[in-house]
C-alpha positions in Angstrom: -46.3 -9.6 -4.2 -48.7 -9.1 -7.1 -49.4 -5.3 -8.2 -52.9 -6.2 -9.8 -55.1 -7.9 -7.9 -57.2 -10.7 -9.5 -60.8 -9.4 -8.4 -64.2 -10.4 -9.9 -66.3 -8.5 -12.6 -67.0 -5.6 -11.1 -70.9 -4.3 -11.2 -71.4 -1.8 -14.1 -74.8 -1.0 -12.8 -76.8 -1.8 -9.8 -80.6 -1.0 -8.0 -80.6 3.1 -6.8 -83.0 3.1 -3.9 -85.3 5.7 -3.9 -83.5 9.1 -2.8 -87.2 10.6 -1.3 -86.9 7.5 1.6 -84.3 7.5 3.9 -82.7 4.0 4.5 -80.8 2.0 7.4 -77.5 1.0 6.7 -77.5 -2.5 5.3 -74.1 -4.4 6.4 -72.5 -6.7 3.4 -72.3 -9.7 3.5 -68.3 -10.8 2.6 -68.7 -14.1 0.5 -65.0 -14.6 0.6 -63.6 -15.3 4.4 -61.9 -12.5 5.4 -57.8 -13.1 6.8 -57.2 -13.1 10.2 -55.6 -10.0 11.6 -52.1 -9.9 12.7 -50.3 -9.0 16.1 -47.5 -7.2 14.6 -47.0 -5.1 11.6 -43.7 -7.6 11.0 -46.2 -10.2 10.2 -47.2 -8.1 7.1 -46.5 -8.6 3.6 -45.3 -4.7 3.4 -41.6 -3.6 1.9 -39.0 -2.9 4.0 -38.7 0.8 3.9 -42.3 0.7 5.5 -41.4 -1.6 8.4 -38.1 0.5 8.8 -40.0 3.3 8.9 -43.0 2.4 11.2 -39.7 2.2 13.9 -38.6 5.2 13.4 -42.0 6.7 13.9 -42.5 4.6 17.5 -45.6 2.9 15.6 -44.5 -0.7 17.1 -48.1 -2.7 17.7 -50.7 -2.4 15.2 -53.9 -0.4 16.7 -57.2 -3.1 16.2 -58.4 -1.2 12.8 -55.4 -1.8 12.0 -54.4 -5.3 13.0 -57.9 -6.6 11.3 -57.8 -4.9 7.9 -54.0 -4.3 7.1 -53.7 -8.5 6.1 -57.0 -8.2 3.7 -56.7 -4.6 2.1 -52.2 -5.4 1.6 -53.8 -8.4 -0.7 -55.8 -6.6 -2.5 -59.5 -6.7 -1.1 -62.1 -4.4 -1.5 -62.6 -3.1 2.4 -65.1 -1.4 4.5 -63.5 -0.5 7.6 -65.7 1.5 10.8 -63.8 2.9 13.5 -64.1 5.6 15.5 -61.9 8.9 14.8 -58.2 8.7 15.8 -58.4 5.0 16.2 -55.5 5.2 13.3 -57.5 4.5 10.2 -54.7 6.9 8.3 -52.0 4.3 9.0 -54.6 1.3 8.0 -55.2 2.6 4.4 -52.0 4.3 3.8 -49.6 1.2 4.6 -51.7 -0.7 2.3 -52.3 1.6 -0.7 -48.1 2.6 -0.2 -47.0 -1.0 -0.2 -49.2 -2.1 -3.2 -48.1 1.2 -5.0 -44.3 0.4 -4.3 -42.1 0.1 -7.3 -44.6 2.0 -9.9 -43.9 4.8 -11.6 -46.8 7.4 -12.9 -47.1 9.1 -16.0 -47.8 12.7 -16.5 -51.3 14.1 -15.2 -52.3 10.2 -14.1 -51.8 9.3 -10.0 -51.6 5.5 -9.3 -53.9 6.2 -6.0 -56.3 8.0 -4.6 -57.4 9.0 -0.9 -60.3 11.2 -0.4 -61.5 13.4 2.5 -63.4 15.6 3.4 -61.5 18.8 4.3 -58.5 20.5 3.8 -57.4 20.0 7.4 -58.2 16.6 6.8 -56.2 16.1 3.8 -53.5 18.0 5.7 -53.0 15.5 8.2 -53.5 12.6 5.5 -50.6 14.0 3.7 -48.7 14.8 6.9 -49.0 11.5 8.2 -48.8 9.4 5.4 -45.3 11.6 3.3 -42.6 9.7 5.3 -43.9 6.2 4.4 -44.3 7.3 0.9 -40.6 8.8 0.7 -39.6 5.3 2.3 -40.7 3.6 -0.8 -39.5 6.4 -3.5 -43.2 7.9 -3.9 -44.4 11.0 -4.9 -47.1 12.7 -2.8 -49.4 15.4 -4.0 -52.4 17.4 -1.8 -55.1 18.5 -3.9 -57.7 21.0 -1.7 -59.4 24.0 -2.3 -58.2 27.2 -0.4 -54.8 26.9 -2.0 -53.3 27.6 -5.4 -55.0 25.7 -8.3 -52.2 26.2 -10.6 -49.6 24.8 -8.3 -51.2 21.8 -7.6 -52.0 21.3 -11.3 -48.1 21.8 -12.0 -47.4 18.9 -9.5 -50.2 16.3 -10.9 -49.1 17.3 -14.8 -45.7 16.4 -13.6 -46.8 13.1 -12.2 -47.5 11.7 -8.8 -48.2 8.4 -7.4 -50.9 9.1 -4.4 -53.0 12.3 -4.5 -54.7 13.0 -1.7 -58.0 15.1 -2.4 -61.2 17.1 -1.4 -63.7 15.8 -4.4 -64.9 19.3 -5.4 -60.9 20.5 -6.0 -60.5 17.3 -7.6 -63.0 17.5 -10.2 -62.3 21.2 -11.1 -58.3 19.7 -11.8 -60.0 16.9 -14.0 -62.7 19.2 -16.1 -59.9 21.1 -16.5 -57.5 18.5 -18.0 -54.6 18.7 -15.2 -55.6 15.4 -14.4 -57.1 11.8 -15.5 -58.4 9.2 -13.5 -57.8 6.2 -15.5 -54.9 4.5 -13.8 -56.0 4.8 -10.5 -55.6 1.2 -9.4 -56.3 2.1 -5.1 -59.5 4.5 -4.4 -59.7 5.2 -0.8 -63.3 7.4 0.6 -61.6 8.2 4.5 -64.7 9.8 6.3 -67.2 8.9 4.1 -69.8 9.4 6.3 -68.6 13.2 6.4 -68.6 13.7 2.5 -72.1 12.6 2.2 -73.2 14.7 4.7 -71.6 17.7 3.4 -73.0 16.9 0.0 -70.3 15.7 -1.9 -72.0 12.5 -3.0 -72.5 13.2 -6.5 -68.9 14.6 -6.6 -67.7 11.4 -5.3 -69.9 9.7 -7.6 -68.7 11.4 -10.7 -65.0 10.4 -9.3 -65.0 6.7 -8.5 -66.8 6.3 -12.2 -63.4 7.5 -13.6 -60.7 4.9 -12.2 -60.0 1.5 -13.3 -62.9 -0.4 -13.0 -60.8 -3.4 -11.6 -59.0 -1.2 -9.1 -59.4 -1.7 -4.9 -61.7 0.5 -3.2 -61.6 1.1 0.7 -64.2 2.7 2.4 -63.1 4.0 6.5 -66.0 5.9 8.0 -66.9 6.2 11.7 -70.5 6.1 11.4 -72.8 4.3 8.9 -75.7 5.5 7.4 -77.9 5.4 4.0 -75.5 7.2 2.1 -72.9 5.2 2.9 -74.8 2.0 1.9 -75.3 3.7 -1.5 -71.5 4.2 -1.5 -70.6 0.1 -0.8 -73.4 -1.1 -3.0 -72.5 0.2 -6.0 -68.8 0.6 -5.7 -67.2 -2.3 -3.6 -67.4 -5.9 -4.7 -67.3 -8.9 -1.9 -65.8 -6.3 0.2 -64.5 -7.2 3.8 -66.1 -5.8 6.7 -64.4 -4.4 9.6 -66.4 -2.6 12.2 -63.7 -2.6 15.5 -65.6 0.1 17.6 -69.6 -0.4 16.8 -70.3 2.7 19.0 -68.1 5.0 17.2 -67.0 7.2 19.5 -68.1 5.8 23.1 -64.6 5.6 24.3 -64.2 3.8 27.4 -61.4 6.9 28.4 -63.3 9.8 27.7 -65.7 11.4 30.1 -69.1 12.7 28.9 -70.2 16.2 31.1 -73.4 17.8 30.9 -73.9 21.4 32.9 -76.5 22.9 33.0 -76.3 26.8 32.9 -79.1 29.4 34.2 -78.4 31.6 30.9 -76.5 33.6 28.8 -75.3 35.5 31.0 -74.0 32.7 33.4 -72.7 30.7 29.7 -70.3 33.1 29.1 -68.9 33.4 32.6 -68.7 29.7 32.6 -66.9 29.8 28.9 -64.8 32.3 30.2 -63.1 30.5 33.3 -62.8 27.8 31.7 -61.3 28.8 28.4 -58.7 30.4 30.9 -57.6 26.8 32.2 -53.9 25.7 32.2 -54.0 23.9 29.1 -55.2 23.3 25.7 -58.9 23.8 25.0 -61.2 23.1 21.9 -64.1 25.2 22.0 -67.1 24.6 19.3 -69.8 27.1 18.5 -72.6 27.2 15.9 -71.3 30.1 13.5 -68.5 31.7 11.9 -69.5 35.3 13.4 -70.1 33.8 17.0 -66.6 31.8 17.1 -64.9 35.5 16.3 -66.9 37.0 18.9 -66.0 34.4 21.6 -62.2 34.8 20.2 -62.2 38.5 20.5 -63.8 38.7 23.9 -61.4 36.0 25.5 -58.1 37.6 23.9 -59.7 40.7 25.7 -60.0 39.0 29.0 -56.3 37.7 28.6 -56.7 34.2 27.3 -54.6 33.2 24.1 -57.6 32.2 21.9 -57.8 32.5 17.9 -60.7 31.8 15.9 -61.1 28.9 13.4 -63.7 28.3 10.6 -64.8 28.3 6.9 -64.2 32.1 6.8 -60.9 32.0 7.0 -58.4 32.0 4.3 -56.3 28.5 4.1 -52.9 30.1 5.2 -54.9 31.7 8.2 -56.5 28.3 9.1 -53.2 26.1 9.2 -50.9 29.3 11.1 -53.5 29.0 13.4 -53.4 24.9 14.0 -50.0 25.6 14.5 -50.3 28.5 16.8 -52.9 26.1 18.9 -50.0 23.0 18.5 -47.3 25.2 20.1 -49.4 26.5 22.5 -48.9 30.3 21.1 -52.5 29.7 21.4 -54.2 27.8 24.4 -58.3 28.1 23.3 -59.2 27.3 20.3 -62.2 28.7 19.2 -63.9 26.8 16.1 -67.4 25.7 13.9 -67.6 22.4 12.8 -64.7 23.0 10.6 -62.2 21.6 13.4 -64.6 18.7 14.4 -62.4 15.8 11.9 -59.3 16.1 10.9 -57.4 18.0 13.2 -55.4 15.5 15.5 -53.3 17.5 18.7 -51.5 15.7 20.7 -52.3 15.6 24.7 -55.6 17.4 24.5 -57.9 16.6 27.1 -60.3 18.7 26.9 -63.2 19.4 24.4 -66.2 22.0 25.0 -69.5 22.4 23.4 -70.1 26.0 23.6 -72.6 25.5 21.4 -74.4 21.9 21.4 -74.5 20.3 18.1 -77.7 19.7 16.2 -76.5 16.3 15.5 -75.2 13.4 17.1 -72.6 12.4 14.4 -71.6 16.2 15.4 -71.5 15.4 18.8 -69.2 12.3 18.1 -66.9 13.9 16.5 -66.2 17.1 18.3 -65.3 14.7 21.2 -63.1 12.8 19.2 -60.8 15.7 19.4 -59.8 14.0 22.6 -59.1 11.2 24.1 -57.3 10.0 20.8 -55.2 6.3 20.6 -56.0 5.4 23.5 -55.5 8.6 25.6 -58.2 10.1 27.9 -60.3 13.8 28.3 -63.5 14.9 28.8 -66.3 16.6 26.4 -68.4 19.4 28.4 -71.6 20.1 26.8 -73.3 23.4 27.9 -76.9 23.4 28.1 -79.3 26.4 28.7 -82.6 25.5 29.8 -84.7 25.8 26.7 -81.9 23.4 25.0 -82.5 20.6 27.7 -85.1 18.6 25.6 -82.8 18.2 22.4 -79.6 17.4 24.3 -81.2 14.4 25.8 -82.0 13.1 22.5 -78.7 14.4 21.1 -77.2 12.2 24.0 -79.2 9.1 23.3 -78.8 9.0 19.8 -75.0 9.0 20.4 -75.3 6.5 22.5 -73.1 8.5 25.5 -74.8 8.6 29.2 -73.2 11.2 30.4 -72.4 13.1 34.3 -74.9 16.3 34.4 -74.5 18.8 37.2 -76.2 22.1 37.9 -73.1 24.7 37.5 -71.9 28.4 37.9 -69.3 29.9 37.3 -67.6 30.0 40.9 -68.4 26.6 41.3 -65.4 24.2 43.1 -67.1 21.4 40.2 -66.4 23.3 37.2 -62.8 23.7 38.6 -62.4 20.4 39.1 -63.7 18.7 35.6 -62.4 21.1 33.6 -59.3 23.3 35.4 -61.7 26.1 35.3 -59.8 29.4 36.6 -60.5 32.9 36.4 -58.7 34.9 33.6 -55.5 37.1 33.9 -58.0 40.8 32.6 -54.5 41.7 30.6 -55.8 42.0 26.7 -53.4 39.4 24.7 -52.9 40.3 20.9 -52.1 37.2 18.7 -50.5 37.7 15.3 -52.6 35.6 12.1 -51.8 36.2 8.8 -53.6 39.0 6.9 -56.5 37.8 4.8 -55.3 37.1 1.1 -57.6 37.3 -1.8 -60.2 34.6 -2.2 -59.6 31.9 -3.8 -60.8 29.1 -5.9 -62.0 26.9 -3.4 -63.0 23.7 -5.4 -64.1 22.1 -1.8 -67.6 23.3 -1.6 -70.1 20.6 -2.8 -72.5 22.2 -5.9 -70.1 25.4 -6.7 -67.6 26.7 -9.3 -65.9 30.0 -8.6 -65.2 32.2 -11.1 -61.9 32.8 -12.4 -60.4 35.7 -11.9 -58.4 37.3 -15.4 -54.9 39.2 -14.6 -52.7 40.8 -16.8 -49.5 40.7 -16.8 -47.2 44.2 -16.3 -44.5 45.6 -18.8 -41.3 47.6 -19.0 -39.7 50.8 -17.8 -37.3 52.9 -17.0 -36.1 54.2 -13.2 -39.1 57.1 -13.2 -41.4 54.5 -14.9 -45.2 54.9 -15.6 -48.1 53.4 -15.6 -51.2 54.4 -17.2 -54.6 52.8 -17.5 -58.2 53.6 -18.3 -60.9 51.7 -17.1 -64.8 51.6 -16.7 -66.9 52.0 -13.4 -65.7 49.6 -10.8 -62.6 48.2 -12.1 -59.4 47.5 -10.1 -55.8 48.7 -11.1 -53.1 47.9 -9.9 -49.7 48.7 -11.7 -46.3 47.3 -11.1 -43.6 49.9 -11.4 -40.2 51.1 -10.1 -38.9 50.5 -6.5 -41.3 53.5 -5.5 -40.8 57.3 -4.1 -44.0 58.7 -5.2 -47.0 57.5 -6.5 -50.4 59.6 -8.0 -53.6 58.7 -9.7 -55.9 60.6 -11.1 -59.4 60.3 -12.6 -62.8 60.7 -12.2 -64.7 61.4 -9.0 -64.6 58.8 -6.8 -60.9 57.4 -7.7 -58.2 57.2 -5.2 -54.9 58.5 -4.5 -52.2 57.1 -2.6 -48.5 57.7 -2.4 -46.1 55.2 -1.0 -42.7 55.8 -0.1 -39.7 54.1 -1.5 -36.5 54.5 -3.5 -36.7 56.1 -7.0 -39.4 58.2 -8.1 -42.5 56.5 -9.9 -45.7 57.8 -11.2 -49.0 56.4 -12.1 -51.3 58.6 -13.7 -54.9 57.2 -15.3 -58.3 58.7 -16.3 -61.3 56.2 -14.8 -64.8 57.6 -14.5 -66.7 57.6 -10.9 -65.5 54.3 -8.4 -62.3 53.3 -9.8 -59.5 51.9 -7.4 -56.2 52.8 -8.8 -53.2 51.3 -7.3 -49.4 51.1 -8.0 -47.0 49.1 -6.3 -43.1 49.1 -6.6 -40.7 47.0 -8.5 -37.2 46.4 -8.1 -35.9 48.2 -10.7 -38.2 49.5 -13.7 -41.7 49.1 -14.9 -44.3 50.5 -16.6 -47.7 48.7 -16.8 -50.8 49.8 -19.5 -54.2 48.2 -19.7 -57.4 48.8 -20.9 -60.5 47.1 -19.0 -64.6 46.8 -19.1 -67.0 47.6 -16.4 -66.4 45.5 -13.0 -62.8 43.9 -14.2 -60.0 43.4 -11.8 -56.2 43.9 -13.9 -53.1 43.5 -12.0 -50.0 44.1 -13.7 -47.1 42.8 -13.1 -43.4 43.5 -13.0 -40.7 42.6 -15.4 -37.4 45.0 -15.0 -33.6 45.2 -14.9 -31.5 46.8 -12.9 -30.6 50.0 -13.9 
């Protein structure tokens, strides 16, 4: 099979529509027939390290999305596929971009093909799902997100990877940067498009398909189709085929719709309660960051196993606590939008909207939680009475009729739709990992973090030292000797701590009026020295030998 497809001149430039108007989505019109889909991935043009594969995974019949774009996008045809979320659109552009990758070999700092999402979680379960396939076919696999160490992902793409997968605003800071060109990207995939416009990233995205290989393949999966994402397809797909398997994207003929109606607050979070106390895995959404804590919080203290999930969370926090809610360490898991794509669980039938969304795309995919490849489960919306108006129109613009009922929370009804039961009262503590200092992010659409400047720590001896002077504000932190006894002193404000160890070690500086001094213990020996300006944070490291 042919690496390079033969394609036609690709548009250089095309019309921009106005951005002040919005605009329906305008369907393309393929000018080239499409191939017909296939009933079993044998029937595919893939190598056999893929096929082998797909048996050991227990993926034996092609999903639809699947079976209709797999024959086009494996020969090389630009592709817009629309499917609702887990109707496997992973498998349906990784197979493809994996078996026309196959057999090629990347140079430093320049991937062969690119997937983009848009979230870490997402591109977690892109790379998770996609790194057995690509170590079938003797292919190097590299996640690039932000929330994670910049510098280790710009040690794996400078020493050369095949498929990155990719949030567009770590992407670009990687490229600016110089850890990584564009220009032999041959297979650009967008997976939730729809998504990445909404959260802003179009210019981002933009900016990034206008660096590969103008005669590469570009696929385009999103569940819903807007403006934005005729924008997207105009300008950067040529003759593409269109492949919309589920046009209601996300009316799934297994998963049940629920509507109750509480009397208030009070009644809500009785209601929440009992049912986040069910036998058995729960999703529950809310608005904000602080109100997802608070629910956490208060359930842990009424003996459910609940953890919190959203944007406010460090990376390592947010992926222990996926795995705590996989395990079933944790049972209800309480999360913003963050958790409504990319997070696939198996067996979870249950999805609540603590909190309606605002929008129905929102709506869609919060449900979508559930009822995955053809499983079943139910989405409960709870509705006070001043929020009655705009759920009906939330409903009707997602297309979803659903039951409504009336409820308490002693009703027999909510027992029976959603395993309601009342909670153990013994407080739970679940262990997360400790907050870590923030970093880059790269994934927010618009911003650029600042750097943050360390300096590295010396020498010593067993009772090593380390000095430093600094202005108002700064940070110190000194790596020394395995510790006995540590002491800073300075200016008012500055602090003093000791911490207890092996052999002894000082740290002694002079820092005028809010200085945080802090020395932490080595193996061996170390002495660290710095000076800094106003508002700088030093760290120094620790070099040694034993003595």
């Amino acid at each position: 099979m042919s690496r390079r497809s033969q394609k036609p001149n690709r548009r250089t430039s095309s019309p921009r529509p106005s951005a002040s108007s919005p605009r329906e989505f305008r369907l393309p019109e393929s000018t080239t027939p499409a191939l017909p889909a296939v009933e079993d991935f044998a029937g595919l043009d893939m190598p056999a390290g893929l096929l082998k594969t797909l048996t050991a995974q227990g993926v034996t019949t092609p999903f639809p999305i699947q079976a209709a774009t797999l024959p086009n996008s494996l020969a090389g045809r630009d592709l817009l596929g629309r499917g609702r979320t887990g109707s496997g659109k992973t498998l349906a552009f990784g197979l493809a971009l994996l078996a026309r990758t196959a057999g090629l070999r990347a140079e430093p700092r320049a991937p062969l093909a690119l997937v983009l999402v848009p979230t870490r979680e997402l591109a977690q379960q892109v790379t998770t799902a996609l790194t057995p396939y690509a170590t079938a076919v003797n292919l190097r696999l590299a996640t690039v997100v932000g929330g994670l160490s910049i510098t280790k992902q710009a040690t794996a793409l400078r020493r050369g990877v095949e498929v990155v997968v990719a949030s567009p605003g770590r992407l670009n800071d990687l490229v600016e940067r110089g850890d990584c060109v564009l220009d032999d990207v041959r297979i650009t995939v967008l997976d939730e498009a729809d998504q990445m416009t909404d959260m802003g990233f179009l210019p981002q995205i933009t900016k990034l398909i206008q660096q590969v290989r103008p005669d590469g393949q570009r696929m385009l999966f999103s569940a819903t189709l807007d403006g934005n994402i005729d924008r997207l397809v105009q300008r950067f797909l040529t003759d593409p085929v269109v492949h919309s398997v589920d046009p209601s994207a996300g009316a799934v003929t297994t998963m049940e719709h629920h509507v109750f109606h509480v009397q208030d607050e009070t009644d809500k979070k009785a209601v929440t309660t009992r049912i986040a106390a069910r036998d058995g895995r729960v999703i529950l959404f809310l608005d904000t960051k602080r109100s997802a804590d608070r629910l956490a919080k208060r359930l842990l203290a009424a003996g459910v196993r609940a953890a919190a999930l959203h944007g406010g969370r460090s990376q390592p926090q947010r992926t222990r606590t996926l795995e705590q809610f996989k395990n079933g360490q944790v049972t209800a898991l309480v999360a913003t939008n963050v958790a409504a794509r990319g997070i696939h669980i198996d067996d979870l039938d249950l999805v609540v909207n603590v909190d309606p969304p605002t929008d129905h795309k929102d709506y869609l995919h919060r449900g979508g939680r559930t009822a995955r490849a053809g499983g079943s489960g139910s989405v409960v919306t709870l509705v006070l009475p001043e929020q009655k108006r705009d759920v009906t129109r939330l409903m009707s613009d997602a297309d979803i009729r659903p039951r409504t009922a009336r409820i308490k929370s002693s009703d027999a009804e909510l027992s029976d739709i959603t395993g309601a039961r009342e909670p153990s009262g013994v407080a739970i503590t679940i262990e997360v990992p400790q907050p870590t200092a923030p970093a880059r992010t790269g994934d927010e659409p618009g911003r650029r973090s600042s750097r943050r400047r360390r300096s590295g720590g010396g020498t010593g001896s067993a009772n090593g030292t380390a000095t430093g002077t600094g202005g108002r504000g700064t940070d110190r932190r000194a790596g020394g000797a395995a510790a006995g006894r540590t002491s800073a002193s300075g200016g008012r404000g500055s602090a003093r701590r000791s911490v207890a160890g092996g052999a002894t070690e000082s740290a002694v500086g002079r820092s005028p009026r809010g200085s945080d001094r802090r020395s932490s213990g080595g193996t061996a020996t170390g002495a660290a020295s710095g000076k800094v300006s106003r508002g700088s944070d030093r760290r120094g490291g620790r070099r040694g030998s034993a003595a």
